[in-house]
C-alpha positions in Angstrom: 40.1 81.1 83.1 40.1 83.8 85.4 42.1 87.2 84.1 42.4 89.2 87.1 43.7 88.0 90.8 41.7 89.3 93.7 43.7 92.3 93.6 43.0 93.0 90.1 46.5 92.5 89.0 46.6 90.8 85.3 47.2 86.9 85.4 49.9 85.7 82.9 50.1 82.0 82.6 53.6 80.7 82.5 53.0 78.9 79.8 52.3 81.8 77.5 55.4 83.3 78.3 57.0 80.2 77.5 55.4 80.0 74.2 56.2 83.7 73.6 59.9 83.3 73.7 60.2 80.0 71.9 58.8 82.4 68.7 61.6 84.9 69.8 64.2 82.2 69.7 64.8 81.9 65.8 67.5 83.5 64.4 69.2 84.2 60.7 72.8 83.8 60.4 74.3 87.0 58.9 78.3 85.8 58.8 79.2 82.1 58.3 83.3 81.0 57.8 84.9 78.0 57.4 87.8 76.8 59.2 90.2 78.8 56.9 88.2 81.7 57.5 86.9 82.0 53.8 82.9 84.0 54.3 80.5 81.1 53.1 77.4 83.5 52.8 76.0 83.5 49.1 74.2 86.5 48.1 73.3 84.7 45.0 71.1 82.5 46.4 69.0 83.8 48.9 66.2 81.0 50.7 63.3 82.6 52.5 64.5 85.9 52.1 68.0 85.8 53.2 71.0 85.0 51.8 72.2 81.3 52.0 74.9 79.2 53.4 77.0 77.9 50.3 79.0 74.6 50.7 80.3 71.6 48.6 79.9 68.4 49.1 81.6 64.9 48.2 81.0 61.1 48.9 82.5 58.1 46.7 80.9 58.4 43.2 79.6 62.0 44.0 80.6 65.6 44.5 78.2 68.8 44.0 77.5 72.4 45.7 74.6 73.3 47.2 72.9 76.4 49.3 71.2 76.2 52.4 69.0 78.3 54.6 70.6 80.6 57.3 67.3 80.1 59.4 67.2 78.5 62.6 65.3 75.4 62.0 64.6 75.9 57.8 66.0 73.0 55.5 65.2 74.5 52.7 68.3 74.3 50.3 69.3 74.7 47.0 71.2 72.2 45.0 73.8 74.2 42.6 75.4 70.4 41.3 75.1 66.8 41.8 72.8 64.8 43.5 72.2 64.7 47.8 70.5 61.8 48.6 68.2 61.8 52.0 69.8 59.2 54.9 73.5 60.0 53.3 76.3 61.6 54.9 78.2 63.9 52.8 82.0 65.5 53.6 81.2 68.9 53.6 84.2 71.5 52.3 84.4 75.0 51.8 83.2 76.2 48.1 86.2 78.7 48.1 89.5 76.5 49.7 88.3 73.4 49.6 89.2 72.7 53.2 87.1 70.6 54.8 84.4 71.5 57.4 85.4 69.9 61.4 83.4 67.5 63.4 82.5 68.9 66.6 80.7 65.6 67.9 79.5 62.4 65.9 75.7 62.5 65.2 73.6 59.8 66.9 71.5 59.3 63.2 73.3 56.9 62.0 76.9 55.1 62.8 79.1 57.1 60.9 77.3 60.8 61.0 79.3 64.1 62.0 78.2 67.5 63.7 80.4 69.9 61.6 80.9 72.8 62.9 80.6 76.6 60.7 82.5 79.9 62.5 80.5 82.9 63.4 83.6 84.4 62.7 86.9 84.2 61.0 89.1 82.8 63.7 86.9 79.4 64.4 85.7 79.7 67.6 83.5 76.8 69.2 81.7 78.3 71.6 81.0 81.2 68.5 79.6 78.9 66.1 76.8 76.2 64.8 76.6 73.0 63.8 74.2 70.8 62.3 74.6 67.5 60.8 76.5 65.8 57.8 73.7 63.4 56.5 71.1 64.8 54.8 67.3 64.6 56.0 68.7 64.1 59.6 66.7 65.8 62.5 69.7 67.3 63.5 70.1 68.8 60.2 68.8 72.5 61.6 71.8 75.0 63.0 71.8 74.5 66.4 74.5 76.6 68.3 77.7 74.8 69.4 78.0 75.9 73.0 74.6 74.0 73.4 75.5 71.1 71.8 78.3 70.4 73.8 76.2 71.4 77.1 74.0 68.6 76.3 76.2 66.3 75.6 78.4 67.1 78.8 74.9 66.8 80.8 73.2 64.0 79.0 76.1 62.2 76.8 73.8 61.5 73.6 73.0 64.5 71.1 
């Protein structure tokens, strides 16, 4: 591969820049609310180095709490009570109120599957937050932001 052009000006390869930026692209989330408002960070629990995202969860015959990772595309999590059970979707609630996370958009995992939605701030704010999905081991599992999701779905109709 040649370096230089005939000019001797450095040759960059798009898709090194491309690659370059998709490492640039991961990001921690510092401040997390539920619809209430309540701050859902856990110092107590920090994943990877960060403090987590704390949350509970219930489905018939079940209810725990559980932390998970506030980096982009880490499912690490730690399981405070009960039992989460990979392919299930959970209701997902705020460990403070008790309200109940909202559904931005159904997931296309499986027939019943939700992308709930977690504030960037206080006042929920779509286009200011993430979302990820509702049934545990799901691809979509991973924060992705909100404003994207509904992009795609706008462009594409499927998640």
């Amino acid at each position: 591969m040649k370096r230089f052009d005939k000019d001797g000006r450095l040759i960059i390869p798009i898709s090194e820049r491309k690659r370059d930026r998709e490492k640039e692209v991961t990001y921690v989330i510092t401040e997390a609310y539920c619809p209430n408002g309540c701050n859902i960070i856990d110092q107590n629990y920090p994943i990877n180095g960060y403090p987590g995202l704390r949350m509970k969860f219930k489905r018939p015959g079940e209810e725990g709490e559980f932390v998970i990772s506030a980096i982009e595309a880490d499912f690490d999590k730690i399981i405070l009570s009960g039992t989460l059970k990979n392919g299930v979707k959970d209701d997902l609630y705020c460990p403070h109120c008790a309200v109940m996370f909202e559904k931005l958009v159904s997931c296309n995992c499986s027939p019943d599957a939700d992308m709930v939605i977690v504030g960037l701030t206080p006042h929920l704010d779509f286009n200011n937050a993430i979302t990820f999905c509702n049934v545990t081991g799901c691809h979509n599992g991973t924060f992705v932001k909100s404003g994207a999701v509904l992009r795609h779905i706008r462009l594409h109709d499927v998640l």
